[in-house]
ChimeraX commands (.cxc) that place a marker at each C-alpha (Angstrom):
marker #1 position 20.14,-73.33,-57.78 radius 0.5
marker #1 position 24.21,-72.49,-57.86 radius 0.5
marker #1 position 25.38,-73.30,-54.17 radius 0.5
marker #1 position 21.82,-74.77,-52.54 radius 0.5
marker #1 position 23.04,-77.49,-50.48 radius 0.5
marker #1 position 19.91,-80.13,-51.33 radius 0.5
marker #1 position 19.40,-83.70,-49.65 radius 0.5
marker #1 position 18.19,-85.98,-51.78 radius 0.5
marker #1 position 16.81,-89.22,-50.34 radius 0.5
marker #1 position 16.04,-92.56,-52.51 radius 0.5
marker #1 position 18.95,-91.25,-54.49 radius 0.5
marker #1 position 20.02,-94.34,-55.49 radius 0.5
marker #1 position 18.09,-94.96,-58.70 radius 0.5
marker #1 position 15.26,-93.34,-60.49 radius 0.5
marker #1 position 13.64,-90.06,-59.98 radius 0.5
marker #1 position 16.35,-89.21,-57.20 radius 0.5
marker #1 position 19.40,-90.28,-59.06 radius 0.5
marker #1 position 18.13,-88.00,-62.33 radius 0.5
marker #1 position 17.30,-84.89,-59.84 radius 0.5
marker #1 position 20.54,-85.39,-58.22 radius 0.5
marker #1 position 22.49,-85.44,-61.79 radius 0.5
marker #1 position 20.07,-82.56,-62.77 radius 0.5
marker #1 position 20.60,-80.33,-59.85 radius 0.5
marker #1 position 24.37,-81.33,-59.87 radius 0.5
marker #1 position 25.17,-79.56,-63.29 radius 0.5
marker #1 position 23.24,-76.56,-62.21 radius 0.5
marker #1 position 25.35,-76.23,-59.45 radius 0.5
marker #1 position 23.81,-77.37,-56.35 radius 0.5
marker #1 position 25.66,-79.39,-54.07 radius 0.5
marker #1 position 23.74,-82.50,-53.89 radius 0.5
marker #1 position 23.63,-85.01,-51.10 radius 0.5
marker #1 position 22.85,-88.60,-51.97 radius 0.5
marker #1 position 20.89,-90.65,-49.34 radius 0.5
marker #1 position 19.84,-94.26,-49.54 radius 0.5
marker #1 position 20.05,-97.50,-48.11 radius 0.5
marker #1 position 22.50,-98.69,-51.20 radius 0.5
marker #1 position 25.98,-97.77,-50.48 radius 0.5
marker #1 position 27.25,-99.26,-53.63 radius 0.5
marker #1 position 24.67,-97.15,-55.90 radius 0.5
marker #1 position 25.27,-93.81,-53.97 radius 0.5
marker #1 position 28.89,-94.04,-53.69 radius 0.5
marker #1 position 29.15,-94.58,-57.40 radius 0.5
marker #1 position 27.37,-91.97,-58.37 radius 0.5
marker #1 position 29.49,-89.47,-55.93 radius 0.5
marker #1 position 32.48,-90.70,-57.68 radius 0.5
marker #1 position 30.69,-89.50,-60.90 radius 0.5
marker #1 position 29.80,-86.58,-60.02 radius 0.5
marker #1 position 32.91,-85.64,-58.74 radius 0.5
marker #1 position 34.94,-86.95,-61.79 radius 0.5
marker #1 position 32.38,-84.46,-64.01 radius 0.5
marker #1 position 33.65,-81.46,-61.53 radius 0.5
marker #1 position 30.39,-80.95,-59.81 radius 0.5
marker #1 position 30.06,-81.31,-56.71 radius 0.5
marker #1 position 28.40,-84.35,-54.63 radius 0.5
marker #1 position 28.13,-86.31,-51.38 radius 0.5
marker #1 position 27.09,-89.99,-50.07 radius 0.5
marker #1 position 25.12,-90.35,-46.68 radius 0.5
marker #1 position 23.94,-94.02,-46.07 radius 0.5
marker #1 position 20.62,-93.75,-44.99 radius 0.5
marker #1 position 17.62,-95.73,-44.11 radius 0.5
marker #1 position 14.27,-93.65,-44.45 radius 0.5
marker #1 position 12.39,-96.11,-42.24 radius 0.5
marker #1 position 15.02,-95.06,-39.55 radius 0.5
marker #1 position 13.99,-91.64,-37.50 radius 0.5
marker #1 position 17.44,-91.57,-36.49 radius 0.5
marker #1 position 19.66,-92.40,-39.42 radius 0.5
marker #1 position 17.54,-89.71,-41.24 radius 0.5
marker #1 position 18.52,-86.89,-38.67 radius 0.5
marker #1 position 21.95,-88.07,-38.06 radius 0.5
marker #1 position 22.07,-87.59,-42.15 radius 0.5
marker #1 position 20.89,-83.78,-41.89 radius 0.5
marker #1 position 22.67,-82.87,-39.06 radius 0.5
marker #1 position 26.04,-84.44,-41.02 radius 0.5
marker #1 position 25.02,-82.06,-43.66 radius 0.5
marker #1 position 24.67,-78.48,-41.41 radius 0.5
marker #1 position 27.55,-79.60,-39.47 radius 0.5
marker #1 position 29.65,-80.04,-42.73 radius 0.5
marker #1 position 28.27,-76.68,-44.63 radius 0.5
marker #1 position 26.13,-74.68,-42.13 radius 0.5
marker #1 position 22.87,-75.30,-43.90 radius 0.5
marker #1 position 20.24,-77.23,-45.94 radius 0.5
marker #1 position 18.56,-75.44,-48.13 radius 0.5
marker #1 position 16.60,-77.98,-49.86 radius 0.5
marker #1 position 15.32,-81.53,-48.68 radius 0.5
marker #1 position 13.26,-83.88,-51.37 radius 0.5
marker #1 position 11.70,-86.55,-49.62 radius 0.5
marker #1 position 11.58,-88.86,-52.31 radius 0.5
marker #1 position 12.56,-92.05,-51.48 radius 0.5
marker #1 position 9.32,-94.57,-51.68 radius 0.5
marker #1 position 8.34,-97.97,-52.74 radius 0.5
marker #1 position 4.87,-99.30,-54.77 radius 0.5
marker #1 position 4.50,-103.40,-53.77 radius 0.5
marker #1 position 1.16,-103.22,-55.70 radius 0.5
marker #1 position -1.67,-105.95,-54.92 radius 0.5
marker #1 position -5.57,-106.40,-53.94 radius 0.5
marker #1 position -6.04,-105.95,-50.00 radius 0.5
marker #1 position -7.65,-109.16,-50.42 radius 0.5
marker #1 position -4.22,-110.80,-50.50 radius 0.5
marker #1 position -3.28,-109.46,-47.02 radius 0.5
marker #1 position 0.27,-108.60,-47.51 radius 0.5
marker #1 position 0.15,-107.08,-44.58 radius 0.5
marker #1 position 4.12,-106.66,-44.26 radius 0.5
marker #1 position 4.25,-104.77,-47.18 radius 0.5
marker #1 position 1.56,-102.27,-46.14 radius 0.5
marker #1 position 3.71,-102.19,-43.01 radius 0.5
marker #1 position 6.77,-101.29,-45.56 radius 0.5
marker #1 position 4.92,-99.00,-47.52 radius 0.5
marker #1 position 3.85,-96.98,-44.39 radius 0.5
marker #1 position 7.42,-96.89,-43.34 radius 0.5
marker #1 position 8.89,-95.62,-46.20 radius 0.5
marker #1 position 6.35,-93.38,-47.84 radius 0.5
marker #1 position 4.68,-91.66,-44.98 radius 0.5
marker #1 position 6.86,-92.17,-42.25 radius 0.5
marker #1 position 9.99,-91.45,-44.20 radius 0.5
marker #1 position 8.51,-88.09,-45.38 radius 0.5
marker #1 position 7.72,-87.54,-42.07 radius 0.5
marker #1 position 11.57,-88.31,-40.53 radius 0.5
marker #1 position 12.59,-86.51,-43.49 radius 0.5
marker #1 position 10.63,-83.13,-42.32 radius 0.5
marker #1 position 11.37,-83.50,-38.55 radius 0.5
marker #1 position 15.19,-83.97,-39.69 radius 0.5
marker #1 position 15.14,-80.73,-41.55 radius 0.5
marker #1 position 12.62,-78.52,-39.94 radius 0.5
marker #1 position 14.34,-77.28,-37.07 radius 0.5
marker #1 position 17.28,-75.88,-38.92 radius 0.5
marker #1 position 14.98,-74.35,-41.84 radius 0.5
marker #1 position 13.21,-72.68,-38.49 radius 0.5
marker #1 position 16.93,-71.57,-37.10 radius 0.5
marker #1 position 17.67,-70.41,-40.33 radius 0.5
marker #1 position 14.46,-68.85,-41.29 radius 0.5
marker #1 position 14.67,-70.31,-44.88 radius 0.5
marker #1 position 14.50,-73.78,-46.67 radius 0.5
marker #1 position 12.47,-75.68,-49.30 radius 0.5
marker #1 position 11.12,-79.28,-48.19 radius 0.5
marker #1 position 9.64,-81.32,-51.15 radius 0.5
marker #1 position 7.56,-84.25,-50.56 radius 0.5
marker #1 position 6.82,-86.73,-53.35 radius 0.5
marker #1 position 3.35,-87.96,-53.72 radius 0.5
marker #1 position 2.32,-89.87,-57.34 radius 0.5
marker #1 position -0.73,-89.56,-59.22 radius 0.5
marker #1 position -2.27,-92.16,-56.72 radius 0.5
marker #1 position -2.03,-88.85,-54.11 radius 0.5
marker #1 position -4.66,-87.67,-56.71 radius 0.5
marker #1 position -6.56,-90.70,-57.70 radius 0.5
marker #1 position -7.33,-93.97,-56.31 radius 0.5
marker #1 position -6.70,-96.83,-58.56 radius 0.5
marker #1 position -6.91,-100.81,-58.96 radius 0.5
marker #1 position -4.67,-103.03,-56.53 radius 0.5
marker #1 position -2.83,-99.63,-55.45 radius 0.5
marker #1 position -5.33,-98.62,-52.63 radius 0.5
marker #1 position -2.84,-99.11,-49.69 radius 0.5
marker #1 position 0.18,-97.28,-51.85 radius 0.5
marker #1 position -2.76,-94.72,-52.52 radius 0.5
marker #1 position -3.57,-94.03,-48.82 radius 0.5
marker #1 position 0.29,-93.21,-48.18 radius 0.5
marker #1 position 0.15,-90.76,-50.95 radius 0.5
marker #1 position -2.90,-89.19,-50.13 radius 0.5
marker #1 position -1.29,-88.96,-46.89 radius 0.5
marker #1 position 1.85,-87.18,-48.10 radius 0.5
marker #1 position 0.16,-84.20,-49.72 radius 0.5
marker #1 position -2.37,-84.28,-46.64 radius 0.5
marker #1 position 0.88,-83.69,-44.37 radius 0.5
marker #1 position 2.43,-81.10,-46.88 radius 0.5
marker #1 position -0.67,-78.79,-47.04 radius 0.5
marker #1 position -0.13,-78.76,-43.14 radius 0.5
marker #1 position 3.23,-78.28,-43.32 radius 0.5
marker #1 position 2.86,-75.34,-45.55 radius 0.5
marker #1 position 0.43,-73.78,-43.35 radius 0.5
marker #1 position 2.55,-73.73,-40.09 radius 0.5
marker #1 position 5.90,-72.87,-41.81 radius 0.5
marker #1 position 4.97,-69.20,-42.92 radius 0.5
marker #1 position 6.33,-67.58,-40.07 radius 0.5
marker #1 position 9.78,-69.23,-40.94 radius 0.5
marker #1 position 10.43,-68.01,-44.65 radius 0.5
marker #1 position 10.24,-72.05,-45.59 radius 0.5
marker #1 position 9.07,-72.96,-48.58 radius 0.5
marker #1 position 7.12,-76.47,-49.36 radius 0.5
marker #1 position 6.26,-78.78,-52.65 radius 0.5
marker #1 position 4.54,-81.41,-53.25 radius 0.5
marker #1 position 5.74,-83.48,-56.46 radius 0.5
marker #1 position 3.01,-85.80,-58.00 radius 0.5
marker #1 position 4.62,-88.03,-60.93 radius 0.5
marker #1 position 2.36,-90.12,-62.97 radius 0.5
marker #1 position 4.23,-93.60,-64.61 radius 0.5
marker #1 position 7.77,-92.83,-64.85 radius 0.5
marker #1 position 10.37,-95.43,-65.91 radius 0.5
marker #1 position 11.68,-96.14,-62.52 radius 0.5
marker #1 position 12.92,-98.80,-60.54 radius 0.5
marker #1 position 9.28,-99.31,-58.76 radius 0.5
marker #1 position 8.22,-101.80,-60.82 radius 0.5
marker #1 position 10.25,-104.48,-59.31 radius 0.5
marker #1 position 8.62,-103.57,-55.62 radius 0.5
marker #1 position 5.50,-105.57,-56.95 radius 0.5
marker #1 position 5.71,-109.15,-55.64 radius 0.5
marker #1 position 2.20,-110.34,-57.73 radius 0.5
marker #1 position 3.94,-111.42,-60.70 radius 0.5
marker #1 position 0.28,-110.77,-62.83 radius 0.5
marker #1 position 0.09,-106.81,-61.27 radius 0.5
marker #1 position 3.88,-106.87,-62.32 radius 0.5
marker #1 position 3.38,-108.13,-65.91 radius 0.5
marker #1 position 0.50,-105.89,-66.76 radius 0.5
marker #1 position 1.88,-102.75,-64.86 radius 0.5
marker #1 position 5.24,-103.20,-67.43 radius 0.5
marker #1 position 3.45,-103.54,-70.21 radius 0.5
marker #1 position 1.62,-100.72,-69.44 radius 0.5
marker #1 position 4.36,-98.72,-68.92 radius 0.5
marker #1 position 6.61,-100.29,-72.04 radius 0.5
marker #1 position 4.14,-98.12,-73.76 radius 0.5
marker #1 position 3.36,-95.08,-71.57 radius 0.5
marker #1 position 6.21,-94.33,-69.24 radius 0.5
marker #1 position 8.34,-91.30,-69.73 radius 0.5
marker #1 position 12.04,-90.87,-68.27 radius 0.5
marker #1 position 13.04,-90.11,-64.95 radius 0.5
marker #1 position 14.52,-86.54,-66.12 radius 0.5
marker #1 position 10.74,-85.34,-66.12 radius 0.5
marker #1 position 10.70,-85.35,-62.48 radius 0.5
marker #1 position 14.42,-83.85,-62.32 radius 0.5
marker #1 position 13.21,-80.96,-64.32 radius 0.5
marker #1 position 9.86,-80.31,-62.27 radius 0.5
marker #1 position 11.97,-80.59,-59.23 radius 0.5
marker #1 position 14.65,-77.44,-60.31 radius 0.5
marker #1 position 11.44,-75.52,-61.48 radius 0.5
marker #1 position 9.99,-75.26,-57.96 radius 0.5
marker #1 position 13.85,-74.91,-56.73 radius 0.5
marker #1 position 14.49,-71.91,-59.40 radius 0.5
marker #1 position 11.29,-69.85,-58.65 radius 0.5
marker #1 position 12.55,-66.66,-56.51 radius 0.5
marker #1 position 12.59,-67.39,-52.58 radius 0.5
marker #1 position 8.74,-64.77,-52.50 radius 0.5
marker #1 position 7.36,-67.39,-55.06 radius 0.5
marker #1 position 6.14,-71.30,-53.02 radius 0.5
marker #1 position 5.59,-73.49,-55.87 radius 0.5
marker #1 position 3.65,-75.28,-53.52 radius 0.5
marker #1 position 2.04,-78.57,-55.84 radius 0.5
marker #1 position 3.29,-79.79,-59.30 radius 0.5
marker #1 position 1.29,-83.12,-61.11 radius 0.5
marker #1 position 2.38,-84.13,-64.39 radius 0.5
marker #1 position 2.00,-87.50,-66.31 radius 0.5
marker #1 position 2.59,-88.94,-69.38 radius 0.5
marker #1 position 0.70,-87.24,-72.34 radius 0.5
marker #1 position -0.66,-90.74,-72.73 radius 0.5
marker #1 position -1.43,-91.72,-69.68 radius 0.5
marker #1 position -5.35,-92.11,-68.94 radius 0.5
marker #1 position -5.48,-92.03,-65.61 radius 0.5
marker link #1:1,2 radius 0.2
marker link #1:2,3 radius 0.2
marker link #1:3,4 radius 0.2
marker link #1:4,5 radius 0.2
marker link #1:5,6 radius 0.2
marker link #1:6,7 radius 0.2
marker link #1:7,8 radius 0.2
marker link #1:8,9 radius 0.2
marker link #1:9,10 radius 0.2
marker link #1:10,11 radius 0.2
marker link #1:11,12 radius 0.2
marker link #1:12,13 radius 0.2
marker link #1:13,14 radius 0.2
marker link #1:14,15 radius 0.2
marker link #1:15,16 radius 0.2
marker link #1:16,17 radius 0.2
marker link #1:17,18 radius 0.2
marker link #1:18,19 radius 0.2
marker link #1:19,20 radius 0.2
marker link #1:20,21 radius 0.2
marker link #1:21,22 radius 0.2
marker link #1:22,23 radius 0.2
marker link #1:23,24 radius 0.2
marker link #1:24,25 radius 0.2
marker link #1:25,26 radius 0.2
marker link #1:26,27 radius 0.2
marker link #1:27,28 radius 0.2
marker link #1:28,29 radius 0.2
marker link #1:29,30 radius 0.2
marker link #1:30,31 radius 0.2
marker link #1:31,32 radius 0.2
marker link #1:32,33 radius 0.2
marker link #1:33,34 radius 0.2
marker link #1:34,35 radius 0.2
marker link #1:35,36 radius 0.2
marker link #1:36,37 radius 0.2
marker link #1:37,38 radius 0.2
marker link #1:38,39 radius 0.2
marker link #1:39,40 radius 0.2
marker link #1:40,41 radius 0.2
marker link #1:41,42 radius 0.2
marker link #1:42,43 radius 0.2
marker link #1:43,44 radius 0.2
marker link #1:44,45 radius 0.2
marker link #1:45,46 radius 0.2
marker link #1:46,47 radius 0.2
marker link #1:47,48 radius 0.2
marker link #1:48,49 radius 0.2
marker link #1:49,50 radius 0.2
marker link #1:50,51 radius 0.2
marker link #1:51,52 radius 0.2
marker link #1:52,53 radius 0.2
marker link #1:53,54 radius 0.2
marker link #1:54,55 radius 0.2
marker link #1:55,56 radius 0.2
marker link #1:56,57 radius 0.2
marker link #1:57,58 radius 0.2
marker link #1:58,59 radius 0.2
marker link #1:59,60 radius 0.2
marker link #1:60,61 radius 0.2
marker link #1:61,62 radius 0.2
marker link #1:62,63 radius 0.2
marker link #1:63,64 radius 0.2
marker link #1:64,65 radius 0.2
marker link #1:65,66 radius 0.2
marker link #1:66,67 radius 0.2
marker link #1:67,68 radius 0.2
marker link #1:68,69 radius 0.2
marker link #1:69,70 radius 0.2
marker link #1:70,71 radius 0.2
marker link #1:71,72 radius 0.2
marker link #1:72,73 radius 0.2
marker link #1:73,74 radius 0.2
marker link #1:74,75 radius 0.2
marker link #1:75,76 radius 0.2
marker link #1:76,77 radius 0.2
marker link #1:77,78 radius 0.2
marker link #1:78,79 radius 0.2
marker link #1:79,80 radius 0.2
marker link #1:80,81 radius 0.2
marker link #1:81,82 radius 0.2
marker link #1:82,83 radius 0.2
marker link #1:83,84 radius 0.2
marker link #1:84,85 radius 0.2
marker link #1:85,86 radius 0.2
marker link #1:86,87 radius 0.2
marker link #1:87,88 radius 0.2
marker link #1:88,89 radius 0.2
marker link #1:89,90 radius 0.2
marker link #1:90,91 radius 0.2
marker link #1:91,92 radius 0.2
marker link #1:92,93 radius 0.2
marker link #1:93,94 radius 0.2
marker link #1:94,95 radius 0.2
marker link #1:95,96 radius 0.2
marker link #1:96,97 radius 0.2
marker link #1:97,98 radius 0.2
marker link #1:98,99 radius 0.2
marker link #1:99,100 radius 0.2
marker link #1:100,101 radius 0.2
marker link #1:101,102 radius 0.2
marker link #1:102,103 radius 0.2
marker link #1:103,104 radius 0.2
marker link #1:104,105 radius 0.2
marker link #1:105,106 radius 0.2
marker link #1:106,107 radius 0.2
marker link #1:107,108 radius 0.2
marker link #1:108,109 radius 0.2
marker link #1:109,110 radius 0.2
marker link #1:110,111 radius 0.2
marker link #1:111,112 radius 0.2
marker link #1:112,113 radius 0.2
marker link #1:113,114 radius 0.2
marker link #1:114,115 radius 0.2
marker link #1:115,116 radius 0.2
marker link #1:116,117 radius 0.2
marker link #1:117,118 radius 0.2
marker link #1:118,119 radius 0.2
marker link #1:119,120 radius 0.2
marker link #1:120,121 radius 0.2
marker link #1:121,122 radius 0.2
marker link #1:122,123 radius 0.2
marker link #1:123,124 radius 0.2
marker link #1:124,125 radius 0.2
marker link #1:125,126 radius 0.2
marker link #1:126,127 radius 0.2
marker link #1:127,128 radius 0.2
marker link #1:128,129 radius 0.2
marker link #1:129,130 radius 0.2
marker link #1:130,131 radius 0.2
marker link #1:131,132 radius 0.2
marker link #1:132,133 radius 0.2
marker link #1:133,134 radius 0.2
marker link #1:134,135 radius 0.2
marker link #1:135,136 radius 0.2
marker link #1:136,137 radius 0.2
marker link #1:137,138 radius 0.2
marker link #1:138,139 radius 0.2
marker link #1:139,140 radius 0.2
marker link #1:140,141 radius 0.2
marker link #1:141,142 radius 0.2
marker link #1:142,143 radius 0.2
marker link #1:143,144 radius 0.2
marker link #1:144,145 radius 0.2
marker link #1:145,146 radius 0.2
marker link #1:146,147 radius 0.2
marker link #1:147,148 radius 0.2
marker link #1:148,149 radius 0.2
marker link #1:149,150 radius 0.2
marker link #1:150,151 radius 0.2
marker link #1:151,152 radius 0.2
marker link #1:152,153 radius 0.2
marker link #1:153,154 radius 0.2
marker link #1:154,155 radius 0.2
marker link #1:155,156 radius 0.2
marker link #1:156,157 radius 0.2
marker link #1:157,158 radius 0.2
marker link #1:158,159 radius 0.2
marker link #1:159,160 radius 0.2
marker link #1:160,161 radius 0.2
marker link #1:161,162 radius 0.2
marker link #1:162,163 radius 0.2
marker link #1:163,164 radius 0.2
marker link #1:164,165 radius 0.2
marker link #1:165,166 radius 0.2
marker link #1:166,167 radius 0.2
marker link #1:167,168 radius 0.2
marker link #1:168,169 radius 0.2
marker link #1:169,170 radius 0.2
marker link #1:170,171 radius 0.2
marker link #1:171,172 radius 0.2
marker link #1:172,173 radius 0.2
marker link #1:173,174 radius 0.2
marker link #1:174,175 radius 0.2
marker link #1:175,176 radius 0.2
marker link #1:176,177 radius 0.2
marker link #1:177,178 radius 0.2
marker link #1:178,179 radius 0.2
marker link #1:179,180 radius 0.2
marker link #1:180,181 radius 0.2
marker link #1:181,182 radius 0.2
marker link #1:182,183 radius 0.2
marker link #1:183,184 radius 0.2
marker link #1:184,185 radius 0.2
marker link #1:185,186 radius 0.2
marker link #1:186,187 radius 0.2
marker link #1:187,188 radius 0.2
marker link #1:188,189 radius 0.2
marker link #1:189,190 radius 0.2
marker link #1:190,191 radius 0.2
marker link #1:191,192 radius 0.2
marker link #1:192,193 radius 0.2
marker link #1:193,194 radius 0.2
marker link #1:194,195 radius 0.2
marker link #1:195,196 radius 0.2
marker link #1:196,197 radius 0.2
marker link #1:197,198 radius 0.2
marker link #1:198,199 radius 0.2
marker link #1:199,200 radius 0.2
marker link #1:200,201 radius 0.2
marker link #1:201,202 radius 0.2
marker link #1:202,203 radius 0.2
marker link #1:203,204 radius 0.2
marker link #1:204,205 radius 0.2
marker link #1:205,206 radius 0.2
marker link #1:206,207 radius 0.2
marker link #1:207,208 radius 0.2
marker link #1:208,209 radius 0.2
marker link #1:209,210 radius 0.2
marker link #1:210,211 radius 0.2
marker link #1:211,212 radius 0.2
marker link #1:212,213 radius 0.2
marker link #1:213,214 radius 0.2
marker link #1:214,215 radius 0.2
marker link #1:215,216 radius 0.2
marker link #1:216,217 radius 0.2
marker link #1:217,218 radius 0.2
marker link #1:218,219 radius 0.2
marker link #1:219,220 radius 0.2
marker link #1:220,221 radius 0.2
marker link #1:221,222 radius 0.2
marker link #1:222,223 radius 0.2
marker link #1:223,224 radius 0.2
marker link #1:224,225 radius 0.2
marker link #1:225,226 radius 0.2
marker link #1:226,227 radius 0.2
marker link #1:227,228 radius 0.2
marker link #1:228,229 radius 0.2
marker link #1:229,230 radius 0.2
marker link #1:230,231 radius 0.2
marker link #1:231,232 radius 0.2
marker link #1:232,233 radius 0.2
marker link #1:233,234 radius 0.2
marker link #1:234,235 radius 0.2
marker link #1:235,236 radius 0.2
marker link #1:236,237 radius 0.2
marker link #1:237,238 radius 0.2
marker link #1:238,239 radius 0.2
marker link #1:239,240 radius 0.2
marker link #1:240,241 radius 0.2
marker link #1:241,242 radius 0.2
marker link #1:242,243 radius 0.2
marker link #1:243,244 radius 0.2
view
């Protein structure tokens, strides 16, 4: 962990900002990416003022080239990436009956297509390099289909469809891969779902269920920790209580 340079994206809030903090005190040098300046900045600062050590890249997942121009800011600044968790990703919950088609379209470009700028960002200097760990977050709907989340479910299926690819064609390049499948954590996603009765019942739910975003940060320096021969290549974990 001590010294990986590690991009971070959806850093802002949630399972990113706790990884970032997490990775942080072991050392890393992490690199915040998101679409809020305010949040990322802010938690630089904080970083910074603890003595660790930290950076803020605006970025826009949805945008191939703000994603590159991030990672390329990075290997210009410290001659590497060693680590890249695609994380950043949004869960507008609601029958397909409803035809919300715009947030399909949102949920396409953030989940799957952000994952995928993500790897083409980082790939070609993991190849130069001939080392690197990409992480892709899926959920527990990459696993399992479930009630008003079949759209959100397709774009996670889709994630850990592209990593097992990924992993496959990357051998020959030392880099290592991980998917990350979170069941209900208390994050910020929540507030993505626009049907005010999905909403209600989702927060109760996970009032009663959801466990804190320093889960993920911990499964996230496991797979980072493991020696460079090991590829921690799949992690799911949930709540013990949740059913599903």
């Amino acid at each position: 962990m001590k010294d990986k340079i590690i991009v971070i994206t959806g850093a802002s809030s949630g399972n990113g900002e706790a990884a970032a903090r997490h990775l942080a005190e072991r050392g890393a040098v992490v690199v915040l990416a998101a679409r809020r300046e305010d949040r990322i900045n802010a938690l630089r600062d904080e970083l910074i003022a603890a003595g660790y050590r930290a950076q803020a890249l605006p970025t826009d997942v949805a945008d191939k080239v703000q994603v590159r121009q991030t990672v390329d800011a990075v290997v210009e600044e410290y001659g590497r990436i060693d680590v890249i968790i695609n994380n950043a990703g949004v869960m507008p919950l609601a029958p397909l009956e409803q035809l919300k088609t715009d947030e399909w379209d949102h949920m396409i470009d953030v989940n799957l297509k952000g994952t995928l700028y993500g790897i083409a960002a980082a790939l070609p200097h993991m190849q130069r390099q001939k080392s690197g760990h990409i992480i892709n977050v899926s959920s527990v709907y990459g696993h399992k289909m479930g009630p008003d989340a079949t759209v959100y479910c397709a774009t996670k299926f889709a994630v850990r469809a592209l990593s097992e690819g990924l992993r496959q064609e990357v051998k020959p390049y030392n880099i290592r891969t991980t998917i990350i499948s979170p069941g209900l954590v208390a994050t910020e996603l929540l507030d993505h779902i626009s049907d005010t009765t999905i909403q209600a019942q989702t927060r109760e739910f996970a009032t009663q269920v959801a466990i804190p975003p320093d889960s993920f940060a911990r499964m996230v320096a496991f797979a980072i920790n493991e020696p460079e021969n090991v590829d921690v290549n799949e992690i799911l974990f949930r709540p013990t209580a949740q059913p599903i």
